[in-house]
C-alpha positions as a Markdown table, in Angstrom:
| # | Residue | x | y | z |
|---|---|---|---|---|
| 1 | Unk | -28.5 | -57.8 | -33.3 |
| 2 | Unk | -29.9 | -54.7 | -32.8 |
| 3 | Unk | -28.0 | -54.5 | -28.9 |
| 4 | Unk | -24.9 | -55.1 | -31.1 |
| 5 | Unk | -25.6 | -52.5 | -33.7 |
| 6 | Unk | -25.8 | -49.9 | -30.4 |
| 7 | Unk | -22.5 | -50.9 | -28.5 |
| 8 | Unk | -20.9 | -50.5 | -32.2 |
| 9 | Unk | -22.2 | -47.3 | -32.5 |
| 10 | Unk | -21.5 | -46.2 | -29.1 |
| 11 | Unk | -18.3 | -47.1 | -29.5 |
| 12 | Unk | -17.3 | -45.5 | -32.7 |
| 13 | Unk | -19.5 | -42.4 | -31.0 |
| 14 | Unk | -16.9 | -42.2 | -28.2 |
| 15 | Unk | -13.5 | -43.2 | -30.7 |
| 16 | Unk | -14.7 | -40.2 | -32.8 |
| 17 | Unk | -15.1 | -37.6 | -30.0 |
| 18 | Unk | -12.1 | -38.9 | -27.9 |
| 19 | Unk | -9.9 | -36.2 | -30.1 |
| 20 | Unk | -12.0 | -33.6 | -28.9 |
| 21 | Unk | -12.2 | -34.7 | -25.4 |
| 22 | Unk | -8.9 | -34.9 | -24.9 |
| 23 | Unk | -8.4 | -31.6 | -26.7 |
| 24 | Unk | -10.9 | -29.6 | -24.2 |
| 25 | Unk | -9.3 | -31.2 | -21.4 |
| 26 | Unk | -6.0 | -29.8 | -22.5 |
| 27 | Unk | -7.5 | -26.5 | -23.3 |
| 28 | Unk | -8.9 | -27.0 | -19.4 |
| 29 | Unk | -6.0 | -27.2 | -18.1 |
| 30 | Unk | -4.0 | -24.7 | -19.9 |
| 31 | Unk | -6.7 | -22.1 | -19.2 |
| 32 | Unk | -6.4 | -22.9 | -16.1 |
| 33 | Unk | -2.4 | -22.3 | -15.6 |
| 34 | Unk | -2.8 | -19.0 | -17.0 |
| 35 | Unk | -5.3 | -18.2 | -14.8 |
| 36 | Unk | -2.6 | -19.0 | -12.2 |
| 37 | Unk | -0.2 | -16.9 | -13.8 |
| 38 | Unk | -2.2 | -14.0 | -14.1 |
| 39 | Unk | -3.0 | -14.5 | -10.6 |
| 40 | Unk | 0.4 | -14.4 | -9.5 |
| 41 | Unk | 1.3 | -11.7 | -12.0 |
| 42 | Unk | -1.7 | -9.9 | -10.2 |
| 43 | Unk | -0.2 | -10.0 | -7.0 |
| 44 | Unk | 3.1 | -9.1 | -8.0 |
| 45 | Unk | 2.0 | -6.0 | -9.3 |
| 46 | Unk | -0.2 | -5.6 | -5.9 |
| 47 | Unk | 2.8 | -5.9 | -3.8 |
| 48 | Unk | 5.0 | -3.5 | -5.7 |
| 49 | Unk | 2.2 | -0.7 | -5.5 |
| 50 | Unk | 1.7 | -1.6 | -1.8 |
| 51 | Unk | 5.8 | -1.0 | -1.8 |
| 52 | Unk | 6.1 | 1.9 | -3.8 |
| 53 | Unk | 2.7 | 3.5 | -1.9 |
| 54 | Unk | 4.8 | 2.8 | 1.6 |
| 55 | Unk | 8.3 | 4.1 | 0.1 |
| 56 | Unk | 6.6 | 7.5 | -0.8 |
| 57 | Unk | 4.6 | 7.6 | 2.6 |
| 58 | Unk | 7.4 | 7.0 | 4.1 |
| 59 | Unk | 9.7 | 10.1 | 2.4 |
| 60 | Unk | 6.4 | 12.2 | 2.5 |
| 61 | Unk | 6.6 | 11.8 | 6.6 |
| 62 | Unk | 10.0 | 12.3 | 6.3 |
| 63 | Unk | 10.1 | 15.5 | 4.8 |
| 64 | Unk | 7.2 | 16.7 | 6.8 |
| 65 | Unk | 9.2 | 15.7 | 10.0 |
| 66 | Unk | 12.3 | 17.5 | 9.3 |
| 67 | Unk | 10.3 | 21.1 | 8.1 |
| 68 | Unk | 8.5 | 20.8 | 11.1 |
| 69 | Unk | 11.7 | 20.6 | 13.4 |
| 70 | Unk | 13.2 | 23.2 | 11.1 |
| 71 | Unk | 10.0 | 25.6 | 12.1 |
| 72 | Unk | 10.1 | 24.3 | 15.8 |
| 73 | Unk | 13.7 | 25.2 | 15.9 |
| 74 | Unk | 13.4 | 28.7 | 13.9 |
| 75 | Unk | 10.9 | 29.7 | 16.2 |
| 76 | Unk | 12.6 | 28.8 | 19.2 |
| 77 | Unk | 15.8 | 30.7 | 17.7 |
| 78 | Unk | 13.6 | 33.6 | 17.5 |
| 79 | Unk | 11.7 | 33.3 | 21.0 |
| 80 | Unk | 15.5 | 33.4 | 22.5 |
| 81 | Unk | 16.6 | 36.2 | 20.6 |
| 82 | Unk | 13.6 | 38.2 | 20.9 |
| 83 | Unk | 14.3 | 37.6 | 25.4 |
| 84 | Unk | 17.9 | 38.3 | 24.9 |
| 85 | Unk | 17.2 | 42.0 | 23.3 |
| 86 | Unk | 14.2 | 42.9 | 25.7 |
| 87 | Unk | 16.5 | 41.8 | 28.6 |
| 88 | Unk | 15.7 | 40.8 | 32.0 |
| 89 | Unk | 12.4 | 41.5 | 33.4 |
| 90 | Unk | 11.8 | 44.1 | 35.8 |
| 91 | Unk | 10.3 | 43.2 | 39.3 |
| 92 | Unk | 7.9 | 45.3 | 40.4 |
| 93 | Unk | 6.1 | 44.6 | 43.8 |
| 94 | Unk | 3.2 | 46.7 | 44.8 |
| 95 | Unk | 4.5 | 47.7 | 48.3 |
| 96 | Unk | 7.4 | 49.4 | 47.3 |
| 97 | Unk | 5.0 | 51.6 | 45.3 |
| 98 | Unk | 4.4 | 54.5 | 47.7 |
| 99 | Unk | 2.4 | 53.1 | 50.4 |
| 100 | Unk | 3.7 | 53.9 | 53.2 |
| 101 | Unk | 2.4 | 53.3 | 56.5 |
């Protein structure tokens, strides 16, 4: 009798906490889809950084590229204008200097 009594109440133990049971494992598995959301929301985000970080490198190069060929070309304008108005060079040798023999 008394075996009986403890099935009985081991069963009505588990009928009265199946609710909640079933209710945690619900709340399980909803916790865990929106950890997988925020997850992917995460990475998302990561990527578009990574994007936007690579754009901007990319434009800062750029830019840096096209001053430096704008200073490599002002100074070569000025190195071949500078020749032009000094003229040729002038040989000199040292034996046409006044050493005669």
């Amino acid at each position: 009798m008394q075996d009986k009594m403890m099935e009985n109440f081991n069963e009505q133990t588990r009928q009265f906490l199946e609710p909640m049971r079933k209710l945690n494992s619900m709340m399980l598995d909803n916790m865990e889809k929106m950890t997988q959301q925020q997850l992917e929301a995460m990475k998302r985000y990561s990527q578009m950084g990574t994007e936007r970080m690579r754009t901007e490198f990319k434009n800062q190069l750029e830019a840096l590229f096209a001053e430096a060929g704008q200073q490599m070309t002002d100074q070569a304008q000025k190195a071949g204008g500078s020749a032009a108005k000094s003229g040729p060079a002038k040989a000199t040798s040292k034996s046409s200097t006044g050493n005669k023999s």
